[in-house]
N, C-alpha and C positions, 0 to 999 in steps of 0.2 A: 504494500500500500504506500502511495506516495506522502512523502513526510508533508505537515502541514506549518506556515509558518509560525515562527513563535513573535506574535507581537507584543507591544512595550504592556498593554497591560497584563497579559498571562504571565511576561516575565516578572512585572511586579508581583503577580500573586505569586508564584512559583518560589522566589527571593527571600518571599513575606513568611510563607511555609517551611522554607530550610533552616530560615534565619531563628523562627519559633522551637522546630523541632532540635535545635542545635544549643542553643539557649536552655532548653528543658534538659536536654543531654549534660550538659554544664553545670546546671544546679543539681541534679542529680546524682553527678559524679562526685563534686564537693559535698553533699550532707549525707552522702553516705559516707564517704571517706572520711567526715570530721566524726561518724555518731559511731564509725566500726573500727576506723584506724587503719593505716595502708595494709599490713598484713590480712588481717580480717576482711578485708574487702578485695585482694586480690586470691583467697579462696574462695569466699564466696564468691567471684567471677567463673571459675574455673568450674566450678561444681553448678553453677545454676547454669553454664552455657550448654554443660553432654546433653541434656534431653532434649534443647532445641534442635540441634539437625533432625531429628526423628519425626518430634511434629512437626516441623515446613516440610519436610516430604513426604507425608499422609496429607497433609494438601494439596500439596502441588501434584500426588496423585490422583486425586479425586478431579484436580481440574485439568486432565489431560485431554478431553476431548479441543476445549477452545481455549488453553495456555493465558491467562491474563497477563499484560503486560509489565515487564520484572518492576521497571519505574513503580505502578500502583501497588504490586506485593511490600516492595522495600519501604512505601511511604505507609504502608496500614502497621507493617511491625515496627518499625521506629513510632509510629505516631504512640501508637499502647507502649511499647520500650520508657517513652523522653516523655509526652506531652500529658498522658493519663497518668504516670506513676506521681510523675511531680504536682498535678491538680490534686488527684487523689492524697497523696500523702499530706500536702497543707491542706486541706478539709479534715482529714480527717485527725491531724496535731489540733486543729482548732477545734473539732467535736470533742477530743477526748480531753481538751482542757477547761472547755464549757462543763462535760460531764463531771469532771471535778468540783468544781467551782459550787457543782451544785449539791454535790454531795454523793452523787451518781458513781455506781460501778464502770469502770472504763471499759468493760466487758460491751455494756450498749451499742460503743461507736463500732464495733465489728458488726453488728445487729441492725439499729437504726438510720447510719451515715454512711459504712463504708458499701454495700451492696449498689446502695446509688448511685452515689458520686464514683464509684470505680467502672458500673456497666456502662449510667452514661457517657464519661469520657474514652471510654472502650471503643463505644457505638460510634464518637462523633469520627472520627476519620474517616473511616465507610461511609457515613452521613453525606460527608462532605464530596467524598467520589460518588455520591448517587446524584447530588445536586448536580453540580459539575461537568459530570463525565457520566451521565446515563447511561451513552449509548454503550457504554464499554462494559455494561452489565447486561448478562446473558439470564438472570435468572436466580434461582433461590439456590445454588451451590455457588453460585461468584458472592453470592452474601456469605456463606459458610466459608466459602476460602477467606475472603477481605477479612471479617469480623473475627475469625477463627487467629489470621496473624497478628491481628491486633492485643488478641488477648494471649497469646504466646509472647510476645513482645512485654507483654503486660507483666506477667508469671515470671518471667526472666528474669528482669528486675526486681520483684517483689521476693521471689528466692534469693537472691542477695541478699538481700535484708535479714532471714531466715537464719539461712544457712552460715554466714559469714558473721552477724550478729547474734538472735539465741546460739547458733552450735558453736562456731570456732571460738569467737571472742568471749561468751559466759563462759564456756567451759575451759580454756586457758586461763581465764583471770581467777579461776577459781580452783584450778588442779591440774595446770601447765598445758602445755600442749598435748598432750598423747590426749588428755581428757577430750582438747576442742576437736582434736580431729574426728576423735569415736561419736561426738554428740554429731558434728555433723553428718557422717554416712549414717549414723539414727536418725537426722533430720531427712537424709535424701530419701532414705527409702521410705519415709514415711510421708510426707510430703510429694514428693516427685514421682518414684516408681508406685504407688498406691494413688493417689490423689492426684497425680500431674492432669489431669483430665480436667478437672470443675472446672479455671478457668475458659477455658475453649469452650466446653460445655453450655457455661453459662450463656455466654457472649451470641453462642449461634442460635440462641433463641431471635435474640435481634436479627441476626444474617437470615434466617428464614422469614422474618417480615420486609426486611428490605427488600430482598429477592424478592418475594411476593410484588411488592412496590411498585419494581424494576419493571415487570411485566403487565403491569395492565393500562388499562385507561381510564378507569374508572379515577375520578379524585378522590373520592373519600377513600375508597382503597386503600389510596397511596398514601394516605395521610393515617388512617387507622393503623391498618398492619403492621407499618414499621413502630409506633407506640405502643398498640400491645404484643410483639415480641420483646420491645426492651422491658417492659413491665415485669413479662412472664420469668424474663433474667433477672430480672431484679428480685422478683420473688424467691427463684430455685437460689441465688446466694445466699437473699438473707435467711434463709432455711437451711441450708449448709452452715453457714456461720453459727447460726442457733444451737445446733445439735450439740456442738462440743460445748456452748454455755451453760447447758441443762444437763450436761454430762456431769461437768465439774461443781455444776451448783446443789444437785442432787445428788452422789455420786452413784448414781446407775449408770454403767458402760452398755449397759442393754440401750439407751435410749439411741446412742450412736450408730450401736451396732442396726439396729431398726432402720432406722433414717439412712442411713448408706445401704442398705438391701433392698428394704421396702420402696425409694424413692428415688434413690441418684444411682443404681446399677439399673431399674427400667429405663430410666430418661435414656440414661446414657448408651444403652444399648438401640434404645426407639431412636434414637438421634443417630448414634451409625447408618441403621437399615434404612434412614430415611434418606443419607448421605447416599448410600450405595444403590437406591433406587433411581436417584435423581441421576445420577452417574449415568447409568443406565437410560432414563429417560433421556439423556441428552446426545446419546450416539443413536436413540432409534429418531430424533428429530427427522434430522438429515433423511430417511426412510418417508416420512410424513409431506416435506416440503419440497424439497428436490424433484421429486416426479413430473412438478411442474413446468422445471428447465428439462428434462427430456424427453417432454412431449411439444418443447419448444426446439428442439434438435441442439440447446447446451449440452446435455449431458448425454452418458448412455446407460440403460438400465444396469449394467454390471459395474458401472463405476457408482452407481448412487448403492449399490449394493454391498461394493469393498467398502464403503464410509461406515456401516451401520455398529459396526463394531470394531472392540480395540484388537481383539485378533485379525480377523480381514483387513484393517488397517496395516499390520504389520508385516501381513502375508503380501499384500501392496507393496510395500517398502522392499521387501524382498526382492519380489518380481522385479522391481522398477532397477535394482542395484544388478541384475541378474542380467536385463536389457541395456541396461544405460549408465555402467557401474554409478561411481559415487556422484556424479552428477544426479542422476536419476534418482538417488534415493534426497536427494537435497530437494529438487524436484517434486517429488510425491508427496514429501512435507509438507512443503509450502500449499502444493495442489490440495491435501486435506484438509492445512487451516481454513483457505479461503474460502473451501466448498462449505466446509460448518459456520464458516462464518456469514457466506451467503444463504443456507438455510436461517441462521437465527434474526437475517437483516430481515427475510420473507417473513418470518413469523412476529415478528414483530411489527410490521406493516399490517398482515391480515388480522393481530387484535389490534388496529389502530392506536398504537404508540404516538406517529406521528400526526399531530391534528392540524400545526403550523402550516403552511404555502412552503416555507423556506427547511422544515424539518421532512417534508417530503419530497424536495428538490433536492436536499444533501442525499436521504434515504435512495433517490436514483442515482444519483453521481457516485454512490457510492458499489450500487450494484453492479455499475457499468466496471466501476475499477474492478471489483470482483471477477466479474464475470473476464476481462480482457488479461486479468494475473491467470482464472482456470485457465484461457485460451495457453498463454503462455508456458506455463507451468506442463500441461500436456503435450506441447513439442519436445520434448525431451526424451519423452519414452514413447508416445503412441505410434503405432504402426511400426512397433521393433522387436517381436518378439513373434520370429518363423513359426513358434507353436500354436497361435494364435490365428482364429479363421478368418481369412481374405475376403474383406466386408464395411461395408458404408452403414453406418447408421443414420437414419433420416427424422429421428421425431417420433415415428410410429412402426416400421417395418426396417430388420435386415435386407442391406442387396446381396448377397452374397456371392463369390467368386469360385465356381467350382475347379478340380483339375482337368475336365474337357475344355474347359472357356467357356461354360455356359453362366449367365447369373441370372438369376431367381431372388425376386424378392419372397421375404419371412417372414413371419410374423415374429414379435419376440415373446419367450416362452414366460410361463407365470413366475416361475423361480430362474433368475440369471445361472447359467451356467459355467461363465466364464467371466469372474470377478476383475476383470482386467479393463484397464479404455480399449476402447477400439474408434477406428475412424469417423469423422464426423464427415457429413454433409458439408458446406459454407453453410454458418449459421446465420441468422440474421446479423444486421449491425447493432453492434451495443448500442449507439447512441439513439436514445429516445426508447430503450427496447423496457417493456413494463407487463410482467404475469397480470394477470387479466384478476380486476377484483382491488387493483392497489387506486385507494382514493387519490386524488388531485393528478395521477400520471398519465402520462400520454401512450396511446393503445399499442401494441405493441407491431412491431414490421411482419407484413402480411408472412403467410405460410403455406404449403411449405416453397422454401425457395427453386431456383432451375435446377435439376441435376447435371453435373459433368458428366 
């Protein structure tokens, strides 16, 4: 896709965003380093960072079908990293000093302040990519992925705190090091390998309303869902945070033990399968939308076919490395993105996303770049693979090429047999070219066209 310029006011905001996120990194790095001490805070580094490679790449698997772009990933985990810990943490120094003041258990501010003020500042980075940068949300797993790094980001830093402060530094100032070290790997596995979960957990109640959001046209929608998912996170925290209050204040470890079986191992599993469904609904899109372009002579039945899944995807990549070595397989990448990407432009036009004159002018100019990258992207490998039958695809019927010289057109079968492109037709011209059904665009070039 051709880069778009960056004018003086995105670069203002873009400046305004680094400049914030870098400043919170900064105050962050000095009050923990004045409240932990450099030793203490360069374990705690160490030991809150091992579990994040794991969760960004349980993300960033779930969003393999349409990859979001690294810039948005990197700015949702720094934003939860720098801008939510530092909000968070001075709300809730000022909750828990109010709570004093009045006489209050400092127990509450885990309870009444910090569930809030942590989900919200969680959610607002996302927030902020949904305003912004709409169109770059595919749906209710681009809210799981955004919200999900946000709150990894989030946990990173707050395990510092954790680990480097109660484990290493109480327990060396009170029985040398060997003590801080053992409290911390008691911290980690308790904390991180048990527990590493809630935050992400919490957070993607919000990513499943944003997502919602992302995709309709409805306003109040848009406006409801994303409030009550952050609500619902806000709830399952301050329920979390609860359990161990009533633990220690009653001393029944039953209460805990309940509340993590009963309530945060369903969610948390109902929030997997719902991850893994959506996963799954989003490579049979391309199945649903696409058909469109190959009854327009774009595509061909077996190439909308290799898209449906991450296997035939790969089995694709194969092929294409196998025809067209590494070039090819560079190629067929690209050629996947685009094509998901041009299914999720179609489906978002046909729930009417776009209602603006000018958001359905971009929505074309946008298809046509699509559409003219597939074109591109398929001379690389199409028509180069000897095993593959000598054959035009036209829109609606194979021509097919026998070995006497004869050609007979075909119909094309119910199930593709042959997951591979094969030749096209001359399609129409992109320019002006619009699936039948898309409001404010121009009808699309007559069909089918002359054969050679």
């Amino acid at each position: 896709m051709p880069l778009r310029r960056l004018g003086w006011r995105r670069f203002l905001v873009l400046a305004g965003v680094v400049l914030l996120i870098a400043a919170c990194a900064v105050f962050m790095v000095f009050t923990l380093g004045q409240s932990l001490g450099v030793q203490a805070l360069l374990i705690g580094v160490v030991a809150a960072i091992l579990p994040v490679p794991v969760l960004v790449a349980c993300f960033l698997w779930l969003d393999r079908y349409e990859p979001e772009p690294l810039k948005y990933l990197i700015f949702c985990f720094a934003w939860g990293a720098f801008v939510s810990t530092a909000a968070s943490l001075t709300v809730n120094d000022f909750a828990a000093n109010r709570f004093a003041d009045w006489g209050l258990p400092s127990a509450l501010t885990g309870v009444l302040v910090a569930p809030f003020i942590e989900e919200l500042t969680k959610a607002l980075g996302p927030i902020l990519l949904l305003v912004f940068r709409r169109r770059e949300w595919s749906g209710i797993t681009d809210g799981l992925v955004y919200c999900g790094l946000s709150a990894v980001g989030f946990a990173m830093v707050e395990n510092i705190l954790y680990l480097g402060g109660l484990g290493y530094a109480s327990g060396a100032d009170r029985y040398g090091p060997a003590t801080g070290i053992q409290q911390v790997i008691a911290i980690f596995i308790l904390r991180i390998l048990l527990f590493g979960f809630a935050h992400p957990l919490f957070t993607s109640m919000t990513g499943v309303g944003l997502g919602i959001a992302s995709r309709t046209a409805d306003r109040r929608i848009r406006v409801l869902a994303p409030i009550a998912g952050l609500l619902l996170a806000m709830m399952l925290h301050g329920t979390w945070n609860l359990l161990p209050t009533l633990t220690q204040a009653t001393g029944e470890a039953v209460i805990m033990l309940y509340g993590f079986l009963g309530l945060m191992v369903p969610v948390f599993f109902g929030t997997v399968g719902l991850a893994l469904w959506l996963r799954a609904w989003e490579g049979r899109l391309t199945e649903r939308v696409l058909p469109d372009y190959v009854r327009a002579g774009w595509l061909s039945p077996p190439e909308v076919a290799a898209l449906s899944g991450l296997g035939r995807r790969h089995a694709a990549r194969s092929w294409a490395r196998r025809v067209a070595g590494d070039a090819g397989v560079r190629a067929m990448r690209g050629y996947q993105s685009a094509a998901t990407r041009l299914a999720l432009l179609r489906d978002g036009a046909l729930r009417g996303l776009d209602r603006k004159p000018a958001d359905q002018e971009r929505t074309a100019r946008e298809e046509r770049e699509l559409l003219d990258a597939i074109t591109a992207y398929r001379s690389f490998f199409v028509g180069r693979d000897p095993q593959a039958p000598a054959g035009v695809w036209d829109g609606s019927r194979y021509h097919l090429r026998f070995p006497d010289g004869t050609q007979r057109a075909v119909d094309a079968p119910d199930e593709p047999v042959v997951p591979i492109p094969v030749v096209l037709t001359p399609a129409p011209a992109p320019v002006g070219y619009a699936p039948p059904g898309w409001p404010g665009l121009r009808p699309a070039s007559p069909w089918p066209p002359t054969h050679p």
